[in-house]
N, C-alpha and C positions, 0 to 999 in steps of 0.2 A: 504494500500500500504506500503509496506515495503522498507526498506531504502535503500537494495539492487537490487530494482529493478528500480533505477532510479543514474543517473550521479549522480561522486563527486564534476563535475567541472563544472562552468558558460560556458554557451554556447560561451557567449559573451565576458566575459574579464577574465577566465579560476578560477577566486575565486571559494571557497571550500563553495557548499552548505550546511547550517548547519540545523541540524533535523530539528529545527522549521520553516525557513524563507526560502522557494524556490517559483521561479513560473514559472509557464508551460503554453509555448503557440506555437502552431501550431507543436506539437511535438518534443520540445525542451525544455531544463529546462535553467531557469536564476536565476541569484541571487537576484535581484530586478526586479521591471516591466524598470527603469530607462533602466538597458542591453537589456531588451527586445525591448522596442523605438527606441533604438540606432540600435538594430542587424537589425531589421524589414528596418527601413531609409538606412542603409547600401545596405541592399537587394533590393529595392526599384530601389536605386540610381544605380544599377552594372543591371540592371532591362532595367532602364531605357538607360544605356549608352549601352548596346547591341542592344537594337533597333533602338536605332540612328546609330549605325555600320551597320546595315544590307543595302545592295545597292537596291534602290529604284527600283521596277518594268518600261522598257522601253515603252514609248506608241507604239503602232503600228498599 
């Protein structure tokens, strides 16, 4: 894989991935697995607070 077929920027907190230290997960690149943790709980959390938004089916 070559350097230009992947981002220059953390997914998560926009730092410059450097040749040797990147990581990839669920189609995304990070700088550390730490941004990854972070980004994933983020998503998670915005996950979770949508479907406590959604209005509860009426009995009938």
């Amino acid at each position: 894989m070559g350097i230009g077929s992947r981002p220059a920027m953390c997914t998560s907190c926009g730092k410059r991935l450097t040749r040797k230290q990147w990581y990839y997960r669920n189609g995304q690149y990070f700088c550390k697995r730490r941004c990854w943790v972070k980004e994933s709980a983020k998503v998670s959390a915005e996950a979770a607070k949508a479907e406590s938004a959604k209005p509860t089916p009426a009995a009938s």
